[in-house]
C-alpha positions in Angstrom: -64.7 -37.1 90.9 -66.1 -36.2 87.3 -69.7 -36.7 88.8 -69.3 -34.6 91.8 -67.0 -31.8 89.6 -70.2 -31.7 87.4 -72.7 -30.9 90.2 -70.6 -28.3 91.8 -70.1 -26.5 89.0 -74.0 -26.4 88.6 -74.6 -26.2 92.4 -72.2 -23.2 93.3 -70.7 -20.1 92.2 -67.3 -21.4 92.3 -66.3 -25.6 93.6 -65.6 -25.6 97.6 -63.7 -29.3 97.2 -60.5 -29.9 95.3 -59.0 -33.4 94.9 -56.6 -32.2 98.1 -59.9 -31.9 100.2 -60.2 -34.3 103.4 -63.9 -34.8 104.2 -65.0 -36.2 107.4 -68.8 -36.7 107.9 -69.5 -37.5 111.6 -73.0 -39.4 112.0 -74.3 -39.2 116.1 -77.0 -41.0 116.6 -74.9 -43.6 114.2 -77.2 -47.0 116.1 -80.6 -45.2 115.8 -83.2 -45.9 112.9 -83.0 -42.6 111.2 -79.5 -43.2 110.4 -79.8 -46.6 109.6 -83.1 -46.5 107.5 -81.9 -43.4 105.8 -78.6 -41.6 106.7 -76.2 -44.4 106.0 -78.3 -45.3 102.6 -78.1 -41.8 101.4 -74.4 -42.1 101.3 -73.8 -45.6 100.1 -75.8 -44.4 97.5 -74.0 -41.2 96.7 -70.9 -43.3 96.9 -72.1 -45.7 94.4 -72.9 -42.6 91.8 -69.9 -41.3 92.5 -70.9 -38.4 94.0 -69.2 -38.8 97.2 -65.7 -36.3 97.4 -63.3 -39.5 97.1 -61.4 -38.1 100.1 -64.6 -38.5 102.3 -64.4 -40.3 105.1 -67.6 -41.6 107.6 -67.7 -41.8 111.2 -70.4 -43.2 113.6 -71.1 -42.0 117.0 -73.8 -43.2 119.4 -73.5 -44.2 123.1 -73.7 -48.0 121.8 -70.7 -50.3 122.1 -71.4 -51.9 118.6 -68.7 -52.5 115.9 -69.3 -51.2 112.1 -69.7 -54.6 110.8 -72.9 -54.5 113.1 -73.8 -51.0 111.7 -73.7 -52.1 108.3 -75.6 -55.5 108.9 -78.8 -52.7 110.6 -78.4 -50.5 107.6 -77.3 -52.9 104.5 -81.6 -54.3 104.1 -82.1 -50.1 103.3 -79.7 -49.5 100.8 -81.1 -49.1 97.5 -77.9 -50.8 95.7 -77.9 -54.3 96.2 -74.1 -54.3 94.8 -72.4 -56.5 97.5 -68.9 -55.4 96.3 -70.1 -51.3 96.6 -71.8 -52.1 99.9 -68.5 -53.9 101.4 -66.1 -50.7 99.5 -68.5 -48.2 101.1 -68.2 -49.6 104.6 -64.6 -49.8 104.4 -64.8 -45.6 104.3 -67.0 -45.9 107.8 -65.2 -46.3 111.2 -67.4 -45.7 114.8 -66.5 -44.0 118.1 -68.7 -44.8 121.3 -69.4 -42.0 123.7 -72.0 -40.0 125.7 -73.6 -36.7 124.3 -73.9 -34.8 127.6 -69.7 -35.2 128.5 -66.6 -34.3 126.6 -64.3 -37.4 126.9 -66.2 -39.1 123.9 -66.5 -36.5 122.0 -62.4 -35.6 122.5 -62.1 -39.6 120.9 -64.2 -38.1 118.5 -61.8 -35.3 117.5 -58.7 -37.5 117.8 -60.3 -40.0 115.3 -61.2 -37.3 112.8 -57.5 -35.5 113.5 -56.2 -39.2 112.5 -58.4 -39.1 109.7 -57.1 -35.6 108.4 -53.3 -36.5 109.3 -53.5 -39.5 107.1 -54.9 -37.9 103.9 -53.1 -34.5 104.1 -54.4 -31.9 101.7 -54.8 -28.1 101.5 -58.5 -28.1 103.0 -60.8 -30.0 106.2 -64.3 -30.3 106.2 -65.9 -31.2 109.4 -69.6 -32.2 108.7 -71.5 -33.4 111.7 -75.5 -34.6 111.2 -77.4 -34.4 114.4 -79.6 -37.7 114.2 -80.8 -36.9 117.5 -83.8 -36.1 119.8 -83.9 -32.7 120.3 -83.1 -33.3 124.0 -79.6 -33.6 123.3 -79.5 -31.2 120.6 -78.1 -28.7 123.0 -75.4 -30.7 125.3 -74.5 -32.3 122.1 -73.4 -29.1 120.1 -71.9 -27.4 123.1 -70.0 -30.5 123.0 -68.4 -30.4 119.7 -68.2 -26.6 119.2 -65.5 -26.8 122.5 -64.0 -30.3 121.7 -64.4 -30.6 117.3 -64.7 -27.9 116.2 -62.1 -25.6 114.2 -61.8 -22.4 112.8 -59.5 -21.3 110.1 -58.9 -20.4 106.3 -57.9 -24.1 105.5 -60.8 -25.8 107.6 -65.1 -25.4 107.4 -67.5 -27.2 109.8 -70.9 -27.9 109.4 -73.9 -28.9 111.3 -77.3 -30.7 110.3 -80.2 -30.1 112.6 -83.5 -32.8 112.8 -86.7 -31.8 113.4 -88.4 -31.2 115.9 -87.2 -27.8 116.2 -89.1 -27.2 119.6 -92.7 -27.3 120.2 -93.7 -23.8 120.2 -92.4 -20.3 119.8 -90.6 -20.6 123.1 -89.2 -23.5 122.8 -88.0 -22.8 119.2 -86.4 -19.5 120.2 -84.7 -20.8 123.2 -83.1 -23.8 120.9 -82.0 -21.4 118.1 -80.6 -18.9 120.6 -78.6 -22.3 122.4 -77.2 -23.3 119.0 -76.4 -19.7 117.1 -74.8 -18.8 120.4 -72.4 -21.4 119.4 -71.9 -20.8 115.4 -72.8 -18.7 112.8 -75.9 -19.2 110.5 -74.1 -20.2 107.5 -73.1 -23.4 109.8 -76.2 -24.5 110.3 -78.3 -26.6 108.6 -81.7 -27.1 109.8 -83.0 -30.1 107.8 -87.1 -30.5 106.2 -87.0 -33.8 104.5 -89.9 -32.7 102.3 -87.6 -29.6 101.0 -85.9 -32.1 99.0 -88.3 -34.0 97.2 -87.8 -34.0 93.6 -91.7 -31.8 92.9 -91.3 -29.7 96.0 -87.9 -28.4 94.7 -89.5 -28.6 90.4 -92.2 -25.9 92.2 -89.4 -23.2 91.6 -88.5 -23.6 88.0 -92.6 -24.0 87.0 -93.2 -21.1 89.0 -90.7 -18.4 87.7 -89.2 -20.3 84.3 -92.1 -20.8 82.6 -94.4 -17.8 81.5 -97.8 -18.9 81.3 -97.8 -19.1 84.8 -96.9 -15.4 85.2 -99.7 -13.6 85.1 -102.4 -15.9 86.2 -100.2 -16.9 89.8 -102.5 -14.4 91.8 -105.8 -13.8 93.5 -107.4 -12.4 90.0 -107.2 -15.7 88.9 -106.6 -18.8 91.5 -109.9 -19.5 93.6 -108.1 -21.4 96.3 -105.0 -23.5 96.9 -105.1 -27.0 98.7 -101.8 -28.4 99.7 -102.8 -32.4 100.7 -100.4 -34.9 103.0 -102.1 -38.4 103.7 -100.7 -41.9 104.9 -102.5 -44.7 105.1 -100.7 -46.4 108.5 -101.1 -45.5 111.6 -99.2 -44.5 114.6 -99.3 -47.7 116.4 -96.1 -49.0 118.0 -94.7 -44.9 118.1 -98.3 -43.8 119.6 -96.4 -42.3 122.7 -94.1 -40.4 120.6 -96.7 -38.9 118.6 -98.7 -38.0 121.4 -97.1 -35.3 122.5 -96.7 -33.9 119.3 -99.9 -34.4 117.1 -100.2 -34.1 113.6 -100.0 -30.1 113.4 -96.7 -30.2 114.9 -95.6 -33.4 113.2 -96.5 -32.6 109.6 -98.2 -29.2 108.9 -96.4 -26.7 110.8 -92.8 -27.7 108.7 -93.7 -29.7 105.8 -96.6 -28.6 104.5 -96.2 -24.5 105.2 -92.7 -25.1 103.7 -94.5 -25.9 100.5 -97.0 -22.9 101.3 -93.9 -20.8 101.1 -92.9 -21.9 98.1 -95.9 -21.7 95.9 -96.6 -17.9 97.4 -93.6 -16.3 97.5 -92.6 -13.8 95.2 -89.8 -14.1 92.8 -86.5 -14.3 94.2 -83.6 -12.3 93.1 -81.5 -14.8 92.2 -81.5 -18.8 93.4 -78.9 -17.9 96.0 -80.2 -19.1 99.1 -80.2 -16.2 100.8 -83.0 -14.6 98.2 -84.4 -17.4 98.3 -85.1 -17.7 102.3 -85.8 -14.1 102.4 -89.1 -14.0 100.1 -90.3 -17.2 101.9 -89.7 -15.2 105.2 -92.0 -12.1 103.8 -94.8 -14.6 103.0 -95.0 -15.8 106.4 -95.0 -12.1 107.9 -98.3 -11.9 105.8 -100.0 -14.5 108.1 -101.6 -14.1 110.8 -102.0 -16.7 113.6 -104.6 -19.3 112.8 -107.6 -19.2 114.9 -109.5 -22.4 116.4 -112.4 -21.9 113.9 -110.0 -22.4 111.3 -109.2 -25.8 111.8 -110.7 -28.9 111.9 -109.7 -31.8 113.9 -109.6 -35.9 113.7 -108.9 -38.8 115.4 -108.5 -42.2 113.7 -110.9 -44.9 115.5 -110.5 -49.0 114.3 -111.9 -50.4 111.2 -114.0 -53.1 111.9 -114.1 -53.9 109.0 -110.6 -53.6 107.9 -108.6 -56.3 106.1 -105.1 -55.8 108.5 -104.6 -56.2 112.2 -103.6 -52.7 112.2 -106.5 -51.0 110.9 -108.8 -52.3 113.4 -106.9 -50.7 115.8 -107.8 -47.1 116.9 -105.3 -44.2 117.4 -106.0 -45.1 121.6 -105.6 -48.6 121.3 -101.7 -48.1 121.2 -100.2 -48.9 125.3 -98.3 -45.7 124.7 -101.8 -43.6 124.1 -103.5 -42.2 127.1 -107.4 -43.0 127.1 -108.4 -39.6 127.3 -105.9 -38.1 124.7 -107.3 -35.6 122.5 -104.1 -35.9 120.2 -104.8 -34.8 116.5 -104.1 -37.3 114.0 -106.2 -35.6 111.1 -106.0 -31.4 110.8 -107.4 -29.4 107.7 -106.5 -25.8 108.7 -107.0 -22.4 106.3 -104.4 -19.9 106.1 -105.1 -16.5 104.7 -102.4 -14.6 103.5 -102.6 -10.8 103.3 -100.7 -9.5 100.9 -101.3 -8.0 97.2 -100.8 -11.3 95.5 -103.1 -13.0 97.4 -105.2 -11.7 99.6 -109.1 -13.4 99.8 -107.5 -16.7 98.3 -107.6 -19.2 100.9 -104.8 -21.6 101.3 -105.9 -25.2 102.8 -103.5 -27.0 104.2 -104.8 -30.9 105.1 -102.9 -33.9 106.3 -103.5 -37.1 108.9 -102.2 -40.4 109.5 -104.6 -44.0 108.9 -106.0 -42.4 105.3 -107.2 -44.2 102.5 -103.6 -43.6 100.3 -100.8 -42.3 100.6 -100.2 -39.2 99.3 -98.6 -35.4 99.1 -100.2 -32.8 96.5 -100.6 -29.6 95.6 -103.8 -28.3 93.8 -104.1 -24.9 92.5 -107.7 -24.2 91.8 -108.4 -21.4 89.2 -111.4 -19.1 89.0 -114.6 -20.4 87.4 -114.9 -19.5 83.3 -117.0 -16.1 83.4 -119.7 -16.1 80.9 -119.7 -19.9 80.6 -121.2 -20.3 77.4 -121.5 -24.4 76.6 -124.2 -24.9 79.4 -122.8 -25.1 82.2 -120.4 -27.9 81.5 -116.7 -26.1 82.1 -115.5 -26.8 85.3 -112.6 -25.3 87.3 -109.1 -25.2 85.5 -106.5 -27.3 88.3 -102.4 -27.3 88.6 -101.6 -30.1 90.3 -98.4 -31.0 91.6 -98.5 -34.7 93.1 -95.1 -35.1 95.0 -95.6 -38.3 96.2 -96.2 -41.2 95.3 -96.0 -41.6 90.9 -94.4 -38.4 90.8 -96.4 -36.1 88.0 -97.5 -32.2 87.1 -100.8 -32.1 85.4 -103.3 -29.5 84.3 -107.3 -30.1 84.0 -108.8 -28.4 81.8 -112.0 -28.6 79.9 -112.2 -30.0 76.2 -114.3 -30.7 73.4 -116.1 -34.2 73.9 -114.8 -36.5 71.2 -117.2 -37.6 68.7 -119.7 -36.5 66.8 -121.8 -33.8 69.9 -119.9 -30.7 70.2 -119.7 -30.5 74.7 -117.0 -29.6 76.8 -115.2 -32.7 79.1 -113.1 -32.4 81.5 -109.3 -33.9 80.6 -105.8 -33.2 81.8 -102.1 -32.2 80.0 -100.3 -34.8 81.9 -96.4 -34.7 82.8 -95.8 -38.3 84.4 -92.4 -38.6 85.6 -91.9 -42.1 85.0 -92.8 -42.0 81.7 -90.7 -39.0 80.4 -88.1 -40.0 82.7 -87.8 -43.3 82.7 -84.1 -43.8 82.7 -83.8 -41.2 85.5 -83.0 -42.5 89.1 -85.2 -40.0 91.4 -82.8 -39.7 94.4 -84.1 -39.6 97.8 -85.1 -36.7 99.5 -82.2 -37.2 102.0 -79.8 -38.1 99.8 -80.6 -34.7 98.3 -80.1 -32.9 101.0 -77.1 -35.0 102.2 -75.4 -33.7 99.3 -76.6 -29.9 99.3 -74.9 -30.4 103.0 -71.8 -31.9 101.9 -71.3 -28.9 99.4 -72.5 -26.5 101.7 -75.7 -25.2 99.8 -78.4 -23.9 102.0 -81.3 -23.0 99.8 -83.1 -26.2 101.2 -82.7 -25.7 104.8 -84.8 -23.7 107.5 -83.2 -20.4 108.6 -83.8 -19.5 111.6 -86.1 -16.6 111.3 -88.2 -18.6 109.2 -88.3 -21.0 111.8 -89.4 -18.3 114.5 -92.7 -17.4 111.8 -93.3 -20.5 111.9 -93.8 -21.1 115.3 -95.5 -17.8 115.5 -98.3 -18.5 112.9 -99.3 -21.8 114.8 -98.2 -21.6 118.6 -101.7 -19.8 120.0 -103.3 -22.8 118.2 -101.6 -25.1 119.8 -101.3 -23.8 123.1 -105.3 -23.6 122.7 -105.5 -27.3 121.6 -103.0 -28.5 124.2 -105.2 -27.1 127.0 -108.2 -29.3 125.9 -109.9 -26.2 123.7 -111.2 -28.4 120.7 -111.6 -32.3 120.6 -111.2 -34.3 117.5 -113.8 -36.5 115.7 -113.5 -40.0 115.1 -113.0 -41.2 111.2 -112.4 -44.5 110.2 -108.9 -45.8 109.8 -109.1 -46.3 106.3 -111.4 -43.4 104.9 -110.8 -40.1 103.9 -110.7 -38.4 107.1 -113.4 -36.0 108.7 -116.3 -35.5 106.8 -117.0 -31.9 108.6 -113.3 -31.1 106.5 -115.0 -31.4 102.8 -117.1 -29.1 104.0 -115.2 -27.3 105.2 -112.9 -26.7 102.6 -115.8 -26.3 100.4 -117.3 -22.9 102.5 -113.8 -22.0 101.9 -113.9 -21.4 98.6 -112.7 -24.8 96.6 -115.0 -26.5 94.5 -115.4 -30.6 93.4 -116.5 -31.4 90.5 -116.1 -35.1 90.8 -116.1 -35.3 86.9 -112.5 -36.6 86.3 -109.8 -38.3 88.7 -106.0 -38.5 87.4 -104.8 -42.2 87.1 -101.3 -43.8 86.9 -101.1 -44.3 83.4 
């Protein structure tokens, strides 16, 4: 209770749970692979750090006739703690209920088992907490379900809902799943989740941009040439080709992670870290952009390797049974987004990301102007802020230095802030153990509002309408490179410039 007493009191103005407090947390979609890959480890985990409110209670739901034992023997090769004795404690918190989504007479099981729940542990306060790890098909019968059979209202009781992604497809298809759902309960109720909000440099972007004061008056188009914001993996889609297929990499990654972390490195200074202030200024940088236009992206499809030294990578994004031959399905974007505001206006923000890379990895570069007036020949080349979120977690800075030795030239080095090296002893949670926790204590900063959402969709739906009619078709890259090679240039008419004189290594 001490660890979770600590966090509240940093978390929130005043702490929401007592030691009275019964907390249920409902999981639907309790048999699926989100939950069991990352749902049910987030908690065991919070559990084992203590961080759990010790009157919480879990429930599974899915339309599965399975028992928990089973649950746990899915989800017990993902847990991070390979305590046996906290794994079998932990499990004994979990109980399951099998039932549709789309009628009520599993869903009034479900209530029963939670009213048990409550009538066993008593106290002054309920918390009903109920994560949607669901297709979005069923994201509407699903919540209609449990606002008439689960839900309560009163001064002694709060309930909660966490939405996945997808949030629709387009603008349409957004609104009418936002109007379905805040039909049903209030914004404050609803938590619409964006994995990537909760990794540990994503959220650090805050504190570096409004705590430290360097930054201030250089965080504008006076002096940042252009911003890149970078997503690469280096699988592909194969075996969930059909899935992805009628999404694409836009939808799947750019449109919500990667414009998230737009928001948050162009928005102005909140008034406070409340998330209200917080959601509002990253809602007034998105009214600043227009919708993209087709000459502002570029498009890829990965093809096999012949080369390649795995079975996968000599596949090609099409060689996947669930693939149409003809599909034009982006697996590669690099897309510009200008933002016209006072801040930034003529600074262009590129946004990249595709699936079958050479690495893996999520960055954020913020290239500064060149040095006017260079006087040591030439040689100083563009400061950088980088901000690698994933993997080997780090913030550095290049920036040009004297040579070392005897010649008097300027080099290009970095100030380097490794994260496993200053913080070694520090255990890096999850990104959705994170937001698990800003759930359970009903913080909202790092959740999607809904008329953020409905920018969102704005900025990108022509695009995508565009694309899905057949308007641009993807080049082939090679599983395994870099992607398009029309994008470096791409990027490069756009206003960023490589140097190619220094590359950041793990140290």
């Amino acid at each position: 209770m001490e660890a979770l007493e600590a966090i509240q009191n940093g978390a929130a103005s005043k702490p929401i749970f007592s030691k009275d407090s019964c907390v249920v947390f409902t999981v639907l979609g309790a048999s699926g692979d989100l939950a069991k890959k990352k749902i049910f480890p987030s908690l065991c985990n919070l559990f084992e750090k203590k961080i759990l409110p010790p009157s919480c209670h879990i429930i599974g739901y899915a339309r599965s006739s399975i028992t928990v034992d089973q649950l746990a023997s899915k989800s017990n090769p993902f847990m991070k703690d390979r305590n046996r004795e906290v794994q079998t404690t932990f499990w004994q918190r979990v109980s399951y209920v099998a039932g549709t989504y789309d009628t009520p007479d599993g869903f009034i099981k479900l209530n029963e088992r939670i009213e048990e729940i409550e009538r066993q542990h008593g106290g002054e306060k309920r918390f009903r907490l109920f994560y949607l790890a669901l297709p979005p098909a069923v994201f509407i019968p699903v919540t209609t379900q449990l606002k008439n059979n689960c839900w309560i209202t009163s001064n002694s009781a709060e309930c909660r809902v966490i939405v996945e992604k997808p949030f629709g497809r387009d603008l349409d298809s957004s609104n009418e799943l936002s109007e379905a759902i805040t039909a049903l309960f209030d914004e404050h109720e609803i938590y619409r989740i964006d994995h990537y909000l909760g990794k540990e440099m994503v959220l650090n972007l805050m504190i570096l941009r409004f705590g430290n004061e360097l930054f201030r008056s250089v965080w504008n188009r006076e002096r940042i040439a252009c911003v890149t914001i970078t997503f690469k993996e280096p699988f592909g889609t194969y075996g969930r080709g059909g899935y992805f297929d009628t999404n694409g990499i836009i939808r799947d990654v750019m449109q919500n992670h990667l414009l998230q972390i737009l928001c948050l490195v162009a928005m102005e200074r909140p008034v406070s870290v409340d998330a209200s202030d917080i959601r509002d200024e990253k809602v007034k940088v998105l009214k600043f952009i227009k919708p993209i236009e087709l000459d502002e992206v570029v498009l890829g499809q990965y093809v096999g390797n012949p080369n390649g030294s795995t079975e996968d990578s000599r596949l090609g994004y099409k060689d996947d049974p669930g693939v149409p031959n003809d599909s034009k399905t982006a697996t590669f974007a690099c897309a510009k987004i200008n933002i016209d505001n006072d801040r930034w206006a003529g600074v262009p923000f590129i946004m990249k990301c595709g699936k079958a890379m050479n690495e893996r990895k999520a960055e954020i570069r913020v290239q500064f102007r060149d040095t006017p007036s260079d006087i040591f020949g030439s040689k100083c080349q563009r400061n950088e802020l980088v901000i690698r979120v994933q993997p080997d977690e780090a913030v550095y800075c290049k920036m040009n230095v004297k040579s070392p030795g005897m010649t008097f030239e300027a080099e290009e080095s970095e100030l380097n802030l490794t994260y496993h090296e200053r913080f070694a002893d520090i255990d890096l949670p999850d990104a959705y153990e994170r937001l698990i926790l800003d759930f359970i204590l009903g913080t909202q900063t790092n959740f999607v509002r809904t008329d953020e959402l409905a920018e969102a969709w704005r900025i990108f739906t022509p695009l995508l309408h565009k694309l899905d009619a057949g308007a641009k078709t993807p080049v082939d890259y090679a599983y395994g490179s870099r992607g398009v090679d029309a994008a470096d240039e791409f990027i490069k008419e756009s206003g960023f410039k490589f140097s190619g004189t220094y590359k950041w290594t793990k140290k």
